[in-house]
Structures are given as structure tokens and as C-alpha cells.
N, C-alpha and C positions, 0 to 999 in steps of 0.2 A: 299643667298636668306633669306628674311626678315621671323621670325614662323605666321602662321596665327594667333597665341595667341595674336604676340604684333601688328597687326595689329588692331585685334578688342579690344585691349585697350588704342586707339587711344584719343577717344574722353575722356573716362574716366580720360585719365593722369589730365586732369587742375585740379578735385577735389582731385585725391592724391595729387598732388603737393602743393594744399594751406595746406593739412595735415603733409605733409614731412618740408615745410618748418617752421611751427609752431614746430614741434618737435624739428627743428634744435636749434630753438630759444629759447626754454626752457632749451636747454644742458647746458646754463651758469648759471642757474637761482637758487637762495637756494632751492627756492619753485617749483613743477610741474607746478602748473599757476598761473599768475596773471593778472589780469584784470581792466585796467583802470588805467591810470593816474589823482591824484586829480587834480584839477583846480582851479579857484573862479572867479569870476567878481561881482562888488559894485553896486547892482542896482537902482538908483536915484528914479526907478517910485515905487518899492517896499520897499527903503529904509531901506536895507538890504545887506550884501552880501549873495550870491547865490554860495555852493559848484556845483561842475561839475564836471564828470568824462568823462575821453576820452579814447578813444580803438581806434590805429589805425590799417587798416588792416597788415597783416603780410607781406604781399611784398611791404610797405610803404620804398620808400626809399627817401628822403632829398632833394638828389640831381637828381632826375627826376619830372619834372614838369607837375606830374599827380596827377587829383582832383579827387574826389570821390563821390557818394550820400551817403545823411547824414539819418542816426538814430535818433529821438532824442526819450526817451526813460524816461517817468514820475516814479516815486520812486524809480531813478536809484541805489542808495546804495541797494536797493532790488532785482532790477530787469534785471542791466545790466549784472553779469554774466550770468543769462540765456539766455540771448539777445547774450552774445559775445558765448553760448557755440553751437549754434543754427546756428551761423554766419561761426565759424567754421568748422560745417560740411557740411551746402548747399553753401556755397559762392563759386563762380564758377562754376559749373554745376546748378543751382538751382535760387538763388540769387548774384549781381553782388558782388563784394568788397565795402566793405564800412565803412564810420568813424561812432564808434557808441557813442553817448552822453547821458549821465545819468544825468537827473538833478534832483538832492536834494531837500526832500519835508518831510525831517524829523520835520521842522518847518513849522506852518502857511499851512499844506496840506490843510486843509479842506476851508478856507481861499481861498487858491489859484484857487481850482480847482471846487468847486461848483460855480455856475452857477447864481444865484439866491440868494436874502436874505430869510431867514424865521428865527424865533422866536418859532416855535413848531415843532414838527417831529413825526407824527404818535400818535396824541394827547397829545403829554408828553413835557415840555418844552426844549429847543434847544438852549444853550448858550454860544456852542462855534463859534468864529467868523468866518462867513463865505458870500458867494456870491460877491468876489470880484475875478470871474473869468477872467473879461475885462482887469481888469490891469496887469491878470498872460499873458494874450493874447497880450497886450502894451509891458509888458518884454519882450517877446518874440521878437515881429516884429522889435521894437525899437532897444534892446540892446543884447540880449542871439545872435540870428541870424548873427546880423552885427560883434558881437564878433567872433562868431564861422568863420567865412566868411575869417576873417579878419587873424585868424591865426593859422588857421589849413587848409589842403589840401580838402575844402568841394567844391561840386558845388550846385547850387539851386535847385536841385532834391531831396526833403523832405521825410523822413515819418515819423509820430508822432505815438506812444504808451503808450496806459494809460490803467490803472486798476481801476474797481471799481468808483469811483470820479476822477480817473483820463480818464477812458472810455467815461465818461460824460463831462469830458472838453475838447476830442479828439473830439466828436460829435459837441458839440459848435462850436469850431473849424470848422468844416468840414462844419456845418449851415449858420455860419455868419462870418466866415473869410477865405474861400476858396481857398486866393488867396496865403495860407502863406506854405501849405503843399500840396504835390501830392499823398502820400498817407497816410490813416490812419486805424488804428487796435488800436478796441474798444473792448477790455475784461471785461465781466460780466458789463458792463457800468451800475453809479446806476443812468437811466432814469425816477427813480421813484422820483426821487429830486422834492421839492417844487409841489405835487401834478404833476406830470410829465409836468411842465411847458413847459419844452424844448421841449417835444415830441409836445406837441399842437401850439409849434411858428414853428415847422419842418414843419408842417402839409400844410400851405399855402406855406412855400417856397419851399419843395421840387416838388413841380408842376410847380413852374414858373423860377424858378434861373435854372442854366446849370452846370453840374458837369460833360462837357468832360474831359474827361484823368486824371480825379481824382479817386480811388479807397476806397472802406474800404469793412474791415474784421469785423464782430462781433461778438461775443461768448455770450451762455450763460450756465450757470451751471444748473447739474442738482436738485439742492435743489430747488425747486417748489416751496412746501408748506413746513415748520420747522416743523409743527404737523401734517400731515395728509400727509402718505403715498400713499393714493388713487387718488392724484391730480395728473396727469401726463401731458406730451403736448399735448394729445387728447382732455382734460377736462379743462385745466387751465386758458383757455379764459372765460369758462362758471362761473368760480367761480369772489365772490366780495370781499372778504374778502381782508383785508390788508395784509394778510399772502401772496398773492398771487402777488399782487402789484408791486414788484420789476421784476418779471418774465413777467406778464402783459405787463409792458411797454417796456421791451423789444422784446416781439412778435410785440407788436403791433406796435414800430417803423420799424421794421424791413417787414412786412404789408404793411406799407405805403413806403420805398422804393420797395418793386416790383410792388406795383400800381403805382407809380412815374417813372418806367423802362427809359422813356421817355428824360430824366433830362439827360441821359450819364455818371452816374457814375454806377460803377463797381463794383458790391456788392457781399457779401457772407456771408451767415451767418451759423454758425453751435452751433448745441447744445450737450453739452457734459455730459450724461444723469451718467456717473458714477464720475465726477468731484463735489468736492464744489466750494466756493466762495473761500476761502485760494489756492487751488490746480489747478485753471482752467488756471493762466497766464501761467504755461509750456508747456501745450501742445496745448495754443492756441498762444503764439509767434511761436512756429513752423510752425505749418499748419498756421496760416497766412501772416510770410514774404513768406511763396511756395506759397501760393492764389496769394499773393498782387504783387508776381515777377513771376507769372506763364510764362507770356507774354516771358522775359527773358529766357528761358530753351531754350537747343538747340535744333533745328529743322534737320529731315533728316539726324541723328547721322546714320541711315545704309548706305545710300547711299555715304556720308563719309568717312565711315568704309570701303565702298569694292572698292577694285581697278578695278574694272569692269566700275567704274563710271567715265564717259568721264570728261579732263580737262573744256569743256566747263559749261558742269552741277554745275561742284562742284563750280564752278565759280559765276557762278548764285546764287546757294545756300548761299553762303560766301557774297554776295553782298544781296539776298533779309534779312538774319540779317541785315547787317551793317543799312539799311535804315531801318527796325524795331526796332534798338535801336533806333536812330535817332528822329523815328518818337514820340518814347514814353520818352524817356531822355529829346527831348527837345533842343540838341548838340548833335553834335561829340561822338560816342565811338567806339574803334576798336570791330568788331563782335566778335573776336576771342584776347587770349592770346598770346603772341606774341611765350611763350613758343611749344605752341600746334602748329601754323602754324611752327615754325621752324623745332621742330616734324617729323611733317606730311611730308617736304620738304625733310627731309632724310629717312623716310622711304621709301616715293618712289626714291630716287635717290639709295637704295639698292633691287628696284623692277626695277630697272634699265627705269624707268619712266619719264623722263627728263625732259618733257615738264612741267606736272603735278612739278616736282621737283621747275622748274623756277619760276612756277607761284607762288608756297606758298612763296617762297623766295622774289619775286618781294611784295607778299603782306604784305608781315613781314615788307617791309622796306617802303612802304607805310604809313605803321601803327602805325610803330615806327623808323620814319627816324633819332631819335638820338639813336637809337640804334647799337654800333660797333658790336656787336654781330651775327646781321643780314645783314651787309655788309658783313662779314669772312664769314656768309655761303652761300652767292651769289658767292662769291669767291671760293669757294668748288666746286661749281656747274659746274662754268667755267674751273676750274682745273680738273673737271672730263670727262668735254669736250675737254681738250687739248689745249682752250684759254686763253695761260697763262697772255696774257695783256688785257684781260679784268681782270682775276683773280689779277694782278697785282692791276688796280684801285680801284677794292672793297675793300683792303685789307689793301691800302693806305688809304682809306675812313675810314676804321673802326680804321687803328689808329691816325687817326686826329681827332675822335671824342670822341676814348678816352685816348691818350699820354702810350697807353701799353705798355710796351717793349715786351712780346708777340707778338702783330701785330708788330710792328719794325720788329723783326728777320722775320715773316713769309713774308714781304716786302722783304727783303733781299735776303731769302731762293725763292721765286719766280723770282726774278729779275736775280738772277743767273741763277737757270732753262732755265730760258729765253734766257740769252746768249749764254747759251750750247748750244741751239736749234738753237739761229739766227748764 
């Protein structure tokens, strides 16, 4: 009989597993981690080449022909380790797998990612070149995307992350190009650009554009006011000062989406009262890929967990994800890891559970029908029923689709049994 310990760590195994398996992979490594491969692509509209870094996720393997949703991630030489160390730990139970992209903005940031020209900035003059956000937004659609598309394992399931000037060209984004990202997480975004321009061109179209199945996150720190302590989030709308400005305009965008509730995007905002502006992207890339993939976590993990629960239930269950990914991806994605339904297939076939037993196995192969892995435990299943020629044909399946000499002999080794028997 199976312990009730490893029963109810059932559902937990997928998040050890993306952990166990990163460990593994560091065993070769000089260094404990590393993070990102560099990249580059020459980009015609900015006329420049563009570093980029990639992280793929850890059970990335070559030769299986599975895509992923994409990261893309603004000051990435700053900001993708904590993106990849965040991914990590919730990917799988929390957040799906995913490729994550860093792009380089150590040149030409402010350039790229404001919004807007100006010439002054808070009465003082303002000479580094900037407001040619449309053309970082042109790279993007044009060349960075079709790049990425092209030769890495991504699907068109987006999220963009910026900080700072780059929160404020994630918004942009999210205002008047909707069509390029599904979600976005806006850190300390500075909406106070250009007299909060952006905020007053949101103001007419978040009432009348449609943001279904589009999402964002938005943070803001808590430095208020730089010289006056007594300004807090109770008070900080009633002050006028410039000190106040930057905070301003982030309440008050965030005001005008839940007055706009209407529109169909998926908002969250939180304010992070002992964070600065340096410190806020940590622990608001956490809490917002779990906001922004809330949807994603698993549903009905007791019911699951206890073998009380009829093969038809869990059936059901396993089925209403599969079509809530579906519905929010866009495509196709198995509800479950193929590792976990295999799992779950043998723990109840040591709860001597059969039926339950067949169905996780019928849905592993489902799921992942070039998988030889989950033909050989179909084949278990039937061998522990006595049908040594069904057990025969899975096993044959499994090694025709992967040339093992493993399955070879366990072919062999059944196919005798079988004579014995006829």
C-alpha cells in the first residue's frame, strides 16, 4: 500500500521536479547559476545592433516539439536574473514554463522607452535624447518578435516587463498597441513623463478600446514625497507639489482603470509602502507573474489528492483545466505535466485502483502521444491486468517511437511471457 504522505504530495511533485531538475543541471556547471544566453539581432528600424539574452526553461529539450510563452523583459542585463530566479521557483504549480528574454537598454534607454519628446523636465532643462518610443514599439513588432518566433521554441502568448521608463513604455504598449502582448507588469512606471501625457491620452481610450484577455500588474513604491514624511497614500492625492507627481500619476492611472472596469482587462495594482524606487522590481516581478498567471494554478488539488474521489470527477476536473488553459493561451496545452499524470497512474495502480490507473495513463498518451514513456506505462497497467498482448502493443509503440533497446528487450521479455501462457 501506497503512505498517505506520498499521496498528498501528489500534486506538489511538478514544482519539486522543475527544482530537482535545475539542480541536476547545475552539477556540471563551474558556477551554481547561470542565467541567459547572450544573443544579438542588427536592427534596421533603430539602426543598431540589439544584445539579448535567453533563458530557456529547464526541461527544454531539442528534440520535442514543444513551444512555450514568452517573457520579454526591459533592462534585461539587470533584470533577467531576477525574472529567471522567480521563474524558478513558481513555474509549475504557480506560473507555466517559459522562455524568458532580456533585452539590453544599456544604450539609448531613455531614447527608447519614453513615450514622448520634451526639452525640459520638472523646470530644468532635459538633453538627453528621448521619445522615440514608437520605433522601440516598430523593433519590436517588426524585427525582435519575428526574430524570437523564428528561432527559439516561443508561442504568441506574450508578457512584457518594464521598470521605471520602462513601466511607462509597458503601458504605452498596453494603450495603443494591444495587439502585441497578452500580458503586462508595469513597475513603479514613470507616468509622470511629459506632464503625464500618457496618462491623459489612457483617459479617452480606456473607456472605449476592449482589453479582453489582456492583463497587467502595477506597482508603486513607497517614497511618496523625498522631503516630507507626512505625505502618505491617505493624503498624497490632496498634495500639488512636484515632489508628489510621480506617485500622483500613478494613483491616478490606476483610478481610471477601475473606473474603466468595463474595458475587460485584468488589473492589479499594489503599493509597496516599505520598498524604494531601486528595490520595488523584486518583489514586484514575483507577486505579479502569480497575479498575472493566477488563472494558471491548480484547481481542486484536494479532491485530487484523495482517493475517495470518483474516476469520473477527477475526469472532469482534468478536463475543465485543459479548456481553461485553452481558453486563456489561446491554443492547445496539456492541463497537467505528463510527469504528474504518470505519477498519479502508478500511485493508484499501488492503491490497486485500475480504472483511475487507466485513465491517467490513457491521458498521459493523449497528451503526449510522442511520448515512449507513457506507452511502457499503459503497458504496466495491462501487465498488471494479465493482458499480456495489449501489454505487448504499448510497448512496441513505445519503442518505435523511441528506437530504445530498453523497450526492445521489455518487447521480447513480454512476448515470451506470452508464449508461456499460449
Amino acid at each position: 500500500m501506497i503512505s498517505g504522505l506520498k499521496i498528498g504530495l501528489a500534486i506538489g511533485f511538478v514544482v519539486f521536479f522543475q527544482q530537482f531538475v535545475k539542480a541536476q543541471a547545475n552539477q556540471n556547471h563551474q558556477f551554481l547559476q547561470q542565467v541567459g544566453v547572450v544573443d544579438s539581432l542588427y536592427s534596421q528600424i533603430l539602426n543598431e545592433s540589439r544584445t539579448i539574452y535567453i533563458q530557456l526553461p529547464v526541461s527544454y529539450n531539442p528534440e520535442k516539439n514543444q513551444k512555450y510563452p514568452v517573457v520579454f523583459i526591459l533592462d534585461g542585463e539587470i533584470f533577467l536574473p531576477t525574472l529567471s530566479d522567480v521563474q524558478n521557483y513558481y513555474s509549475g504549480g504557480f506560473t507555466p514554463e517559459m522562455v524568458l528574454i532580456g533585452i539590453s537598454n544599456v544604450k539609448n534607454r531613455i531614447r527608447d522607452l519614453t513615450t514622448s519628446t520634451i526639452s525640459t523636465k520638472y523646470g530644468m532643462p532635459f538633453n538627453d535624447e528621448n521619445g522615440e518610443a514608437d520605433h522601440f514599439v516598430e523593433f519590436f513588432e517588426k524585427e525582435l518578435i519575428p526574430f524570437i518566433e523564428n528561432k527559439y521554441p516561443v508561442t504568441n502568448f506574450r508578457t512584457l516587463i518594464g521598470h521605471s521608463y520602462g513601466g511607462l513604455f509597458a503601458i504605452n504598449a498596453l494603450i495603443h498597441h494591444p495587439n502585441l502582448f497578452t500580458n503586462y507588469l508595469a513597475i513603479d512606471p514613470s507616468l509622470d513623463w511629459d506632464d503625464q501625457k500618457l496618462l491623459k491620452e489612457a483617459q479617452g481610450l480606456l473607456a472605449t478600446q476592449t482589453y479582453k484577455n489582456k492583463s497587467l500588474f502595477m506597482s508603486l513604491g513607497g517614497q511618496l514625497h523625498m522631503q516630507n514624511s507626512k505625505i502618505t497614500l491617505d493624503n498624497v492625492m490632496q498634495d500639488t507639489t512636484e515632489f508628489t507627481l510621480f506617485a500622483r500619476s500613478n494613483i491616478a492611472f490606476s483610478n481610471e482603470l477601475r473606473q474603466n472596469a468595463k474595458n475587460g482587462l485584468s488589473f492589479e495594482w499594489k503599493f509597496y509602502p516599505g520598498d524604494l524606487h531601486g528595490t520595488i522590481p523584486f518583489p514586484s516581478i514575483m507577486d505579479g507573474l502569480i497575479s498575472l498567471f493566477e488563472w494558471y494554478q491548480m484547481e481542486n488539488t484536494d479532491k485530487i489528492n484523495s482517493f475517495d474521489t470518483s474516476k469520473e470527477e477527477l475526469l472532469s476536473i482534468i478536463k475543465y483545466r485543459e479548456k481553461k488553459l485553452k481558453d486563456h493561451f489561446g491554443y492547445f496545452e496539456p492541463p497537467y505535466p505528463e510527469d504528474l499524470l504518470n505519477m498519479s497512474g502508478y500511485m493508484n495502480m499501488e492503491m490497486e485502483q485500475l480504472e483511475k490507473t487507466k485513465m491517467y495513463f490513457e491521458l498521459a498518451i493523449e497528451y503526449y502521444p510522442e511520448s515512449a514513456n507513457a506507452f511502457d506505462s499503459m503497458a504496466e497497467y495491462y501487465e498488471t491486468k494479465g493482458d499480456l498482448t495489449n501489454a505487448v502493443k504499448y510497448v512496441t509503440k513505445a519503442f518505435e517511437l523511441s528506437g530504445s533497446d530498453y523497450y526492445k528487450k521489455r518487447v521480447e521479455g513480454l512476448k515470451m511471457r506470452k508464449s508461456n501462457y499460449d
